[in-house]
DSSP file (Angstrom, degrees, kcal/mol; ACC not computed):
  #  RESIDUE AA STRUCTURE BP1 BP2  ACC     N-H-->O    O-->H-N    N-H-->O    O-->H-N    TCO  KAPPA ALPHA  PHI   PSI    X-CA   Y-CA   Z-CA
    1    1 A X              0   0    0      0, 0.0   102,-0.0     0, 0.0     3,-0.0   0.000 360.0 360.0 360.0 127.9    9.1  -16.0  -10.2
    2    2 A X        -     0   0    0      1,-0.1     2,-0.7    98,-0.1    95,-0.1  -0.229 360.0-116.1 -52.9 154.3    8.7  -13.2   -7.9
    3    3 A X        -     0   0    0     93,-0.2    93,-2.5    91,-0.1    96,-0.2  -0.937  23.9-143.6 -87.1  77.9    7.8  -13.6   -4.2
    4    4 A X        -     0   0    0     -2,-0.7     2,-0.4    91,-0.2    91,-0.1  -0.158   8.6-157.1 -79.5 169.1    4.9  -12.3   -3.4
    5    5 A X        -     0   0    0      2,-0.0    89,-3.1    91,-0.0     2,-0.5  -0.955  10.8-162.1-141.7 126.1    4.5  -10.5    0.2
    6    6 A X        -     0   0    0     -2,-0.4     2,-0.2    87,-0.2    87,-0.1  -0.853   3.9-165.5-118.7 104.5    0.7  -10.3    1.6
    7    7 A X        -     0   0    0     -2,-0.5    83,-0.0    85,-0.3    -2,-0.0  -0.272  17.0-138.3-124.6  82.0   -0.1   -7.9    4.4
    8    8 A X        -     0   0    0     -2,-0.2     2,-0.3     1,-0.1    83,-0.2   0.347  22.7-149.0   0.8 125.4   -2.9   -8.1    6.1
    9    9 A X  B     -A   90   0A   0     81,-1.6    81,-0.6     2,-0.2   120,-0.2  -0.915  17.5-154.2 -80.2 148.5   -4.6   -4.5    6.8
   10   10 A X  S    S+     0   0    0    118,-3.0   119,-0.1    -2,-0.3   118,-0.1   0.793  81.7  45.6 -76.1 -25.4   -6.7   -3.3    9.7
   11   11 A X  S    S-     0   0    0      1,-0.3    79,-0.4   117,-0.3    -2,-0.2  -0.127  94.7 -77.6-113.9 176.9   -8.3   -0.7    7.4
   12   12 A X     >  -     0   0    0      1,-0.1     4,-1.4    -2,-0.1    -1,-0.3  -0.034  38.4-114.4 -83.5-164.1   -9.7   -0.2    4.3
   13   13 A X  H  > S+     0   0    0      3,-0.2     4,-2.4     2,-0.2     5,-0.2   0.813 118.9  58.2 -93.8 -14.8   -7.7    0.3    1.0
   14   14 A X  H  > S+     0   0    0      2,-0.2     4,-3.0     1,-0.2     3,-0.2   0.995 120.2  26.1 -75.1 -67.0   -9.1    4.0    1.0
   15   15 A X  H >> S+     0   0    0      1,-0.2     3,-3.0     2,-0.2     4,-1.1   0.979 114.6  64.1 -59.8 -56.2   -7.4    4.7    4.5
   16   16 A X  H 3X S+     0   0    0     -4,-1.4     4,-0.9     1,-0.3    -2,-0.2   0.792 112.3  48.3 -62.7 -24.1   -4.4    1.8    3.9
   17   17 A X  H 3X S+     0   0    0     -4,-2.4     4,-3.0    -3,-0.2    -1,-0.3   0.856 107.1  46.7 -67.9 -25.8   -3.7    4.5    1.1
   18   18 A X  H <X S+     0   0    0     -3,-3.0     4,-1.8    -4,-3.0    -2,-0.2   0.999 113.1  48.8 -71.9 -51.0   -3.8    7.5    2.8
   19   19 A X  H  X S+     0   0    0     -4,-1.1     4,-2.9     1,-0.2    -1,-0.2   0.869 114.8  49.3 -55.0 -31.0   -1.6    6.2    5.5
   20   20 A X  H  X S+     0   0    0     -4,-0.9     4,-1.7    -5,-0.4     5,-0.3   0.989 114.0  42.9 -44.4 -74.4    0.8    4.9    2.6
   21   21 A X  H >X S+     0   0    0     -4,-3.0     4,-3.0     1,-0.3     3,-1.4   0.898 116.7  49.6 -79.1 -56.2    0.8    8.1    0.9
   22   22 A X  H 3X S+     0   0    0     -4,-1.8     4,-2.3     1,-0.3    -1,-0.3   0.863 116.9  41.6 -65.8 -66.5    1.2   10.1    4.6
   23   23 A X  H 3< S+     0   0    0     -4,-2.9    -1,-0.3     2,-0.2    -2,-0.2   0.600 111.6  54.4 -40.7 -31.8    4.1    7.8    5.6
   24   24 A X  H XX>S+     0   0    0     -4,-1.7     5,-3.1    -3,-1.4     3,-2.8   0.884 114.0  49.7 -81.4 -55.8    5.9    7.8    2.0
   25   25 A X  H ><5S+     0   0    0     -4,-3.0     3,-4.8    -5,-0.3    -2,-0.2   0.937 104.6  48.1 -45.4 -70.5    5.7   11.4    2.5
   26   26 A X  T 3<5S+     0   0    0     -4,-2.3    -1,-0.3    -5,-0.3    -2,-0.2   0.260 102.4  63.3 -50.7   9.9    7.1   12.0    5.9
   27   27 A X  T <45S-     0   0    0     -3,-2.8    -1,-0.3    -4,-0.0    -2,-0.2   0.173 126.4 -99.9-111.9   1.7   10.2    9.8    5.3
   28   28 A X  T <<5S+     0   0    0     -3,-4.8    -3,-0.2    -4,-0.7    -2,-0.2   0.699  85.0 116.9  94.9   6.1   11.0   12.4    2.5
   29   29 A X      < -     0   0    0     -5,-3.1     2,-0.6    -4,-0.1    -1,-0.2  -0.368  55.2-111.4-115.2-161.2    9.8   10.7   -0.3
   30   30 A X  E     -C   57   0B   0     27,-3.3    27,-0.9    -2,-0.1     2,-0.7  -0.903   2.6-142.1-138.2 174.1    7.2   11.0   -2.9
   31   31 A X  E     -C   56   0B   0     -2,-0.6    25,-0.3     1,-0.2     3,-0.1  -0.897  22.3-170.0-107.4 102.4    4.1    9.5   -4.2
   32   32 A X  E     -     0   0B   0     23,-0.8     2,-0.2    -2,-0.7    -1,-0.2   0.986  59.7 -28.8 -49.0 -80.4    4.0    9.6   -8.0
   33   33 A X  E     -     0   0B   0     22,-0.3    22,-1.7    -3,-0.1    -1,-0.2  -0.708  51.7-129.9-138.5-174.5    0.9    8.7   -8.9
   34   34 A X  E     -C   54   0B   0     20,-0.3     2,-0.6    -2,-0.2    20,-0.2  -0.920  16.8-154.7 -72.3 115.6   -2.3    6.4   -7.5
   35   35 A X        -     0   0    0     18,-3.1     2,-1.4    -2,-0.2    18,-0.1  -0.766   5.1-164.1-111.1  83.6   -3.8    3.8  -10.1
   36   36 A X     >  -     0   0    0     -2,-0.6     4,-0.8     1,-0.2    16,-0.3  -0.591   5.8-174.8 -65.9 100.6   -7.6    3.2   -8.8
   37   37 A X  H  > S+     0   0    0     14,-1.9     4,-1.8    -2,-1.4    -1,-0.2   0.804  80.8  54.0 -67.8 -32.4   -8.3    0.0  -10.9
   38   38 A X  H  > S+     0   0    0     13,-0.9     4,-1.6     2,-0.2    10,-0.2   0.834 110.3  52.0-103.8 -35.6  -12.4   -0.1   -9.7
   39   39 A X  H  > S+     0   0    0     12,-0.3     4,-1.7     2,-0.2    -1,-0.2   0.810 110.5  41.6 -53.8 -29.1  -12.6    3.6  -11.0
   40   40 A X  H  X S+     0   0    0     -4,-0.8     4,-0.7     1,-0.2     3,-0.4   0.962 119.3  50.1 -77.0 -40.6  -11.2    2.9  -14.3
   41   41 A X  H ><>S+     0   0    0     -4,-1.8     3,-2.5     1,-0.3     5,-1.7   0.848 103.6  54.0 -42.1 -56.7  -13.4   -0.1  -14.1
   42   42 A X  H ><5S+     0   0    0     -4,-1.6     3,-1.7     1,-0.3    -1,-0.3   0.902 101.4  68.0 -73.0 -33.4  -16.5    1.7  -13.1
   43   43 A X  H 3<5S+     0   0    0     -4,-1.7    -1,-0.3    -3,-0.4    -2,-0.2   0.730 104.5  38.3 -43.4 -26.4  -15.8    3.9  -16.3
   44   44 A X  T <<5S-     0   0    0     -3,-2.5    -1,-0.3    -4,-0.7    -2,-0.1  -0.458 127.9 -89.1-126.7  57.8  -16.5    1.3  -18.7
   45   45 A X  T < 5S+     0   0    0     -3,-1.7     2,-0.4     1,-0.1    -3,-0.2   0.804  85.9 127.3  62.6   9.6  -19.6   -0.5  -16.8
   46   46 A X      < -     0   0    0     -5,-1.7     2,-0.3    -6,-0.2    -2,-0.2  -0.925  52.3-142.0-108.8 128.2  -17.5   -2.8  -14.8
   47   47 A X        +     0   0    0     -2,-0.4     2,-0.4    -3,-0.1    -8,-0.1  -0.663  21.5 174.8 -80.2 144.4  -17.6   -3.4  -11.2
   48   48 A X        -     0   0    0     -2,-0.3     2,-0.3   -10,-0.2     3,-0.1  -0.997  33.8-122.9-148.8 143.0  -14.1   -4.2   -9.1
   49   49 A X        -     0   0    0     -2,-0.4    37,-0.1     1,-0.2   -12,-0.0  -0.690  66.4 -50.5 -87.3 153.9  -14.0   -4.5   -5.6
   50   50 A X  S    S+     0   0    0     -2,-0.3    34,-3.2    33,-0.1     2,-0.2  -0.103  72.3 155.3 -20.2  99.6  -11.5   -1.8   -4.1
   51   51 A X  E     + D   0  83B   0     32,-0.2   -14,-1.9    -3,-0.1   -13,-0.9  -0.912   6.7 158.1-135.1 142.0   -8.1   -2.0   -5.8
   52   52 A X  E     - D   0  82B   0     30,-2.1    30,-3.5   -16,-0.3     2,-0.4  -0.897  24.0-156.0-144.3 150.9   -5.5    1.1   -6.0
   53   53 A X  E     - D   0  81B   0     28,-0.3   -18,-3.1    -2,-0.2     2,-0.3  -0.966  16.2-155.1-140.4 127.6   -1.6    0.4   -6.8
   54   54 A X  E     -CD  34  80B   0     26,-2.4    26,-1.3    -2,-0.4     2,-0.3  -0.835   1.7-153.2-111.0 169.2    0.2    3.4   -5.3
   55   55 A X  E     + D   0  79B   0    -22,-1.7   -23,-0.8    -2,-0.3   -22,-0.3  -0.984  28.6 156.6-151.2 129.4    3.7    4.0   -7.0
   56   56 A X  E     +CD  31  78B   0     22,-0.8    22,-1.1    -2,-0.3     2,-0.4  -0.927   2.6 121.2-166.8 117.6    6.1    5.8   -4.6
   57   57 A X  E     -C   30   0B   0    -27,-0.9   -27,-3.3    -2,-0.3     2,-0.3  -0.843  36.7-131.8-160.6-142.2    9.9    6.3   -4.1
   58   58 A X     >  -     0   0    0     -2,-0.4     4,-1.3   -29,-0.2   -29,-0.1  -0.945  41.8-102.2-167.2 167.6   12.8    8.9   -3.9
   59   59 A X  T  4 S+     0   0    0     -2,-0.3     4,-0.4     2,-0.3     5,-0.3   0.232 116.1  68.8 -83.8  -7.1   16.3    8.7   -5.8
   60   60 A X  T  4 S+     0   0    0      3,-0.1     4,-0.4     2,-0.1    -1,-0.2   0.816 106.9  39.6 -84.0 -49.4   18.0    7.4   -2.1
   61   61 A X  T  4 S+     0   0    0      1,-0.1     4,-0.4     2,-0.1    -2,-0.3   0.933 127.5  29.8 -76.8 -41.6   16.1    4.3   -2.4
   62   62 A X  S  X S+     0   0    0     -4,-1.3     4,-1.8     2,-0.1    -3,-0.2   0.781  99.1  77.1 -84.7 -46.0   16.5    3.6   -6.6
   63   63 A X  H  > S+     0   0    0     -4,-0.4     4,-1.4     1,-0.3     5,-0.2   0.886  95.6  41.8 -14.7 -88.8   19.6    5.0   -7.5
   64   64 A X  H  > S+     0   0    0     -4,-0.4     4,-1.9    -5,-0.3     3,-0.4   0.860 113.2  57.6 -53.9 -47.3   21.9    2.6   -6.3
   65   65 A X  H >> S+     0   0    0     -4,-0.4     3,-4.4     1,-0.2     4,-1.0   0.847 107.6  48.9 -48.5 -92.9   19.5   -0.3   -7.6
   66   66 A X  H 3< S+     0   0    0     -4,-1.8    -1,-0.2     1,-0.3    -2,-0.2   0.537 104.6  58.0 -37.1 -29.0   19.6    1.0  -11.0
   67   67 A X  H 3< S+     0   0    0     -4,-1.4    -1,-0.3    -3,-0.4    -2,-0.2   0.857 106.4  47.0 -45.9 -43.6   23.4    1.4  -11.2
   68   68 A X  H << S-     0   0    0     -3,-4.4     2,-0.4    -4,-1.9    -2,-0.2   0.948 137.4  -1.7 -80.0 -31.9   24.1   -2.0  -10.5
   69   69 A X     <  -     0   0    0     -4,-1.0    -1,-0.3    -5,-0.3     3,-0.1  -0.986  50.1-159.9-153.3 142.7   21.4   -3.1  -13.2
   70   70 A X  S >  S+     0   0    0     -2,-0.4     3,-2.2     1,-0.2    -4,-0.1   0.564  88.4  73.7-101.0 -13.2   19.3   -0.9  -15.1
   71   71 A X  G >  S+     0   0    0      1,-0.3     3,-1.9    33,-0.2    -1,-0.2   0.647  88.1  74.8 -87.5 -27.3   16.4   -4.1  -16.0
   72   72 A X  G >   +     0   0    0      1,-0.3     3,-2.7     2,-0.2    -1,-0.3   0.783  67.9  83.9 -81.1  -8.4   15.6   -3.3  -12.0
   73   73 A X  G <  S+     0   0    0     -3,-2.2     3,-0.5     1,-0.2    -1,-0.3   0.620  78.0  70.2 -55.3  -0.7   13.9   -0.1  -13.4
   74   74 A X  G <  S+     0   0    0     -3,-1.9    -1,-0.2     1,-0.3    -2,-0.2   0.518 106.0  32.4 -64.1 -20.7   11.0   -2.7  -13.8
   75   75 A X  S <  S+     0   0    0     -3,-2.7     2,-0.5    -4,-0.2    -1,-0.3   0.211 107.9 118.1-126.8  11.9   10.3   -3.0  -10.0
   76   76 A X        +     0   0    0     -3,-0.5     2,-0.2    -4,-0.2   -19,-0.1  -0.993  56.8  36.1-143.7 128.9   11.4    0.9   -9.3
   77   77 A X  S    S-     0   0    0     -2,-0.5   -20,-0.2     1,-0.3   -18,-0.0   0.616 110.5-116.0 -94.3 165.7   10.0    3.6   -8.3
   78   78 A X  E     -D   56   0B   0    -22,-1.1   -22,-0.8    -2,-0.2    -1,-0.3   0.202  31.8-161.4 -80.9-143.3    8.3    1.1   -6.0
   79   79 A X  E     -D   55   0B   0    -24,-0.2     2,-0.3    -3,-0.1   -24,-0.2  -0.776   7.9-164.4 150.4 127.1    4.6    0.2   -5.9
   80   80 A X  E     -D   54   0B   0    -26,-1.3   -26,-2.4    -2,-0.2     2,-0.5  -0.974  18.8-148.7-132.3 128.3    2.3   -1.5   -3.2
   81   81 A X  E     -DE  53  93B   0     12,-1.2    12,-2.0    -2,-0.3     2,-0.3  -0.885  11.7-162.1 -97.0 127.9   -1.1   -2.7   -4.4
   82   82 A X  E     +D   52   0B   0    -30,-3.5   -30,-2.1    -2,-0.5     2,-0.3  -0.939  12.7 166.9-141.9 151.3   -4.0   -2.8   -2.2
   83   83 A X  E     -D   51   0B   0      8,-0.3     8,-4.3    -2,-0.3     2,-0.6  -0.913  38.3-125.9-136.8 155.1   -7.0   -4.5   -2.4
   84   84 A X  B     -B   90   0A   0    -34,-3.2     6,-0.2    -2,-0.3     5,-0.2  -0.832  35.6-139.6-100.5 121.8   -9.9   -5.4   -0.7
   85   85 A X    >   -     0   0    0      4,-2.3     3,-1.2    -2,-0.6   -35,-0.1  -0.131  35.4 -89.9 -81.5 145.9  -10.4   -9.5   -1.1
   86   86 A X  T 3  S+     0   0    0      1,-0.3    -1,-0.1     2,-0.1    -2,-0.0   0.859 132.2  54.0 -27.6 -34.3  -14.6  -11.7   -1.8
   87   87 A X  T 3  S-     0   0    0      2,-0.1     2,-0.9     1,-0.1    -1,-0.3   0.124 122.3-110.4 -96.1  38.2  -14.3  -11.5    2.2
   88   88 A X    <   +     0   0    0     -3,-1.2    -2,-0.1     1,-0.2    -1,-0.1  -0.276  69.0 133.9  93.0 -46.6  -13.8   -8.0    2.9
   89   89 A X        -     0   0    0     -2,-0.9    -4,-2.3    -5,-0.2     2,-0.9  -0.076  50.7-130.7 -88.2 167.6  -10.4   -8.0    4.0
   90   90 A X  B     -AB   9  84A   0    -81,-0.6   -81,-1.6   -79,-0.4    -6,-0.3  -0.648  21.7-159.1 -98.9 117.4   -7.8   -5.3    2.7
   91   91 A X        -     0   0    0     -8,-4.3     2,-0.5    -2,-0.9    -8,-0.3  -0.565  14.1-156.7 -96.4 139.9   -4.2   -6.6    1.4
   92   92 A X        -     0   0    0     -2,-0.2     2,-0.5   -10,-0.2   -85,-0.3  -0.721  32.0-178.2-122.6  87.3   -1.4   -4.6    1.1
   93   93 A X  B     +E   81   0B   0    -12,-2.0   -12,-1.2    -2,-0.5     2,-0.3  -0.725  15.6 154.3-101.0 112.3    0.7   -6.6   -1.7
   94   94 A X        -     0   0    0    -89,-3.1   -91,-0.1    -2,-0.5   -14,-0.0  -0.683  46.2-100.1-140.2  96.7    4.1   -6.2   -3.4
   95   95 A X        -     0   0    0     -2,-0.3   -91,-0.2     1,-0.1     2,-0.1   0.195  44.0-114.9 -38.2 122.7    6.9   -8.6   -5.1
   96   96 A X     >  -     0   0    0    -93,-2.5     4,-2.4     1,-0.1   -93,-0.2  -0.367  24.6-144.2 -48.9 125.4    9.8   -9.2   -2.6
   97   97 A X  H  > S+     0   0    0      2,-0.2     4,-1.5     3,-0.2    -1,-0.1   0.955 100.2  61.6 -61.3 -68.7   13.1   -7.2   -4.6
   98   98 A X  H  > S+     0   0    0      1,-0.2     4,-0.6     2,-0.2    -1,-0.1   0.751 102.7  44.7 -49.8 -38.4   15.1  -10.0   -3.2
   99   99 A X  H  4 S+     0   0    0    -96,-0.2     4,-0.4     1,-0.2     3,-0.3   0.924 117.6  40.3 -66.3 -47.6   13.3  -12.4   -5.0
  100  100 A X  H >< S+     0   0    0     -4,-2.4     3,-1.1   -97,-0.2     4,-0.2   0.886  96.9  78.0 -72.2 -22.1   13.2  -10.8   -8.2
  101  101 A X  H ><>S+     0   0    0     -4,-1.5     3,-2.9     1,-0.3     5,-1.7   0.708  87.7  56.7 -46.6 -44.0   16.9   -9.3   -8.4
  102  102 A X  G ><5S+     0   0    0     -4,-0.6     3,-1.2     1,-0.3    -1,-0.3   0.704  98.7  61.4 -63.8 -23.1   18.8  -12.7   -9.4
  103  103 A X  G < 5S+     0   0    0     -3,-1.1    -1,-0.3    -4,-0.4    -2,-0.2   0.763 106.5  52.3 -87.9 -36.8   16.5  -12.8  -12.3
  104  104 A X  G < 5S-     0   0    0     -3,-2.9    -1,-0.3    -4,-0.2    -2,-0.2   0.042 125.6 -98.0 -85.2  17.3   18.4   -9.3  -13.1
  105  105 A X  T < 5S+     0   0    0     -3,-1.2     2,-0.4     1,-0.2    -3,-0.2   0.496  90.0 118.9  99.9  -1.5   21.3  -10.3  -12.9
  106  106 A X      < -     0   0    0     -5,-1.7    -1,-0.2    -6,-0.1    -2,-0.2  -0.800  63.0-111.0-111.2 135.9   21.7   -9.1   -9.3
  107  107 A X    >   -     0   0    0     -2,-0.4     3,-1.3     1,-0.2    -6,-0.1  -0.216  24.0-135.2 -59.8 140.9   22.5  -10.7   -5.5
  108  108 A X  T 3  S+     0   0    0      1,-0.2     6,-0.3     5,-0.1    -1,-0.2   0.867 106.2  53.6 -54.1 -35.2   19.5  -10.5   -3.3
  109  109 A X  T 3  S+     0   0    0      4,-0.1     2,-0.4   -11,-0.1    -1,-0.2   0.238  75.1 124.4 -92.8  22.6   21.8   -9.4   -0.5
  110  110 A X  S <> S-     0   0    0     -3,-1.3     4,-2.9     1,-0.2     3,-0.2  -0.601  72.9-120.7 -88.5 133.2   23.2   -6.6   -2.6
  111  111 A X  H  > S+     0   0    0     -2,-0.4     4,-2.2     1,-0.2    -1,-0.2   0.724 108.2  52.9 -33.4 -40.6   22.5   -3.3   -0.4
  112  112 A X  H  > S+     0   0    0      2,-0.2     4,-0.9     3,-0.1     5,-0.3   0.601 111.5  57.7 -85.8 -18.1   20.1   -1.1   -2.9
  113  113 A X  H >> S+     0   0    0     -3,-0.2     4,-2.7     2,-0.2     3,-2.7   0.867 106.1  42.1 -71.6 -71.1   18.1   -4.4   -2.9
  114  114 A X  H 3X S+     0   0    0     -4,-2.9     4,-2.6    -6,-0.3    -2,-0.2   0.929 111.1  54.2 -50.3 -43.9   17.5   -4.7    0.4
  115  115 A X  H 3X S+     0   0    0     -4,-2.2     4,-0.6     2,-0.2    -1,-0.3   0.681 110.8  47.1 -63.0  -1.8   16.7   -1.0    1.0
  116  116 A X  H <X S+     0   0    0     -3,-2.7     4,-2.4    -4,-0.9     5,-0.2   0.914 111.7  49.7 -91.9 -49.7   14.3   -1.3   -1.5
  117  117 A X  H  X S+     0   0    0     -4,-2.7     4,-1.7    -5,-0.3    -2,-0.2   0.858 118.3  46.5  -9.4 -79.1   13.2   -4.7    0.5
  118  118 A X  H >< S+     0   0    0     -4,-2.6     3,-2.3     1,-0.3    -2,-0.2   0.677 109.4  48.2 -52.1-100.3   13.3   -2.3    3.8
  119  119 A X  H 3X S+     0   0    0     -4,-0.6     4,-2.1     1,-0.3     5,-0.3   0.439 107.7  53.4 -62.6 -55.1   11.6    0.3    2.6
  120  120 A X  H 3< S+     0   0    0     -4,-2.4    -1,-0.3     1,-0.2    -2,-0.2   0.902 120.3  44.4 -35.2 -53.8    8.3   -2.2    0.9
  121  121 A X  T <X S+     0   0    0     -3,-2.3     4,-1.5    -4,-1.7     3,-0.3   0.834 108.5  47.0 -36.7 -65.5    8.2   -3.5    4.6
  122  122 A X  H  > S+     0   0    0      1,-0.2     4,-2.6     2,-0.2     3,-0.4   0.975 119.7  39.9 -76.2 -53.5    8.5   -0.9    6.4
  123  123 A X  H  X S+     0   0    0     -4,-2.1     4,-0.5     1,-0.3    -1,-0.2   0.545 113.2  54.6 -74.4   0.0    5.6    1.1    4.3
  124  124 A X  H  > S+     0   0    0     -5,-0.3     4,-1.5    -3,-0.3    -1,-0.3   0.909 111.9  47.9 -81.0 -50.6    3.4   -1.9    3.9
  125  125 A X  H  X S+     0   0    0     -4,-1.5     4,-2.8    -3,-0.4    -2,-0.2   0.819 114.2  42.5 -23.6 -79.4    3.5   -2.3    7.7
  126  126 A X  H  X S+     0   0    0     -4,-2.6     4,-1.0     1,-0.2    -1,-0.2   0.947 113.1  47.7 -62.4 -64.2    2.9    1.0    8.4
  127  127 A X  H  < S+     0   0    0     -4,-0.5     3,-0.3     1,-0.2    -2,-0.3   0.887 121.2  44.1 -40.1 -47.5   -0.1    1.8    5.7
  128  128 A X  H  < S+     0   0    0     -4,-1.5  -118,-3.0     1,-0.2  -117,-0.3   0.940 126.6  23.0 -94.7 -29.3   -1.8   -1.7    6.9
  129  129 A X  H  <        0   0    0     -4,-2.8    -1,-0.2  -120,-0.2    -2,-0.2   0.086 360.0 360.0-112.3  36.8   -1.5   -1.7   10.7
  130  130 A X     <        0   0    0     -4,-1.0    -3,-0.1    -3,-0.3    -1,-0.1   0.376 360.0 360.0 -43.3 360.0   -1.2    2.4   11.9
């Protein structure tokens, strides 16, 4: 079972994306898409409190994963959920790579794990405390 990793944000999920998307960007990478879950929601009569799953990587960070095992295209390009919680506050949430790799066949301490590790960190970090 994956390892989830919970980061508090100062902000909302609207800004804790833009900074996401603003940070993914300036490191050179790219933002695939945005999945607003409380917009699709709102389409079919349903209310959902703020949640958006941004999906975001570059070929520095994935590459090397997917060579050593191709089953890690499951966690790649990567993807940070945030949502806003019954009290307000805004989570910036993503399954730890280290945890799930052995499960693929792969060490947790294998280098394209950890950068993908760094890189969830660093860009959780930044998007929830700027």
């Amino acid at each position: 079972m994956a390892e989830r990793i919970n980061v508090a944000s100062n902000a909302t999920v609207e800004q804790s994306v833009e900074r996401l998307t603003r940070a993914v960007e300036a490191a050179g990478a790219r933002v695939f898409t945005t999945v607003d879950f409380a917009q699709g929601n709102a389409s079919v009569g349903e209310d959902l409190r703020p949640t958006t799953v941004v999906i975001f990587g570059s070929p520095k960070i994935g590459a090397k994963a997917l060579q050593e095992g191709q089953t890690m295209a499951l966690y790649l390009p990567l993807r940070i959920l945030f949502f806003e919680d019954a009290n307000g506050q805004t989570w910036a949430t993503y399954d730890d790579p280290t945890a799930v790799a052995p499960t693929h066949g792969r060490a947790a301490a294998q280098p394209a794990v950890l950068a993908m590790q760094g890189a969830l960190e660093r860009f959780s970090t930044i998007a929830a405390r700027q």
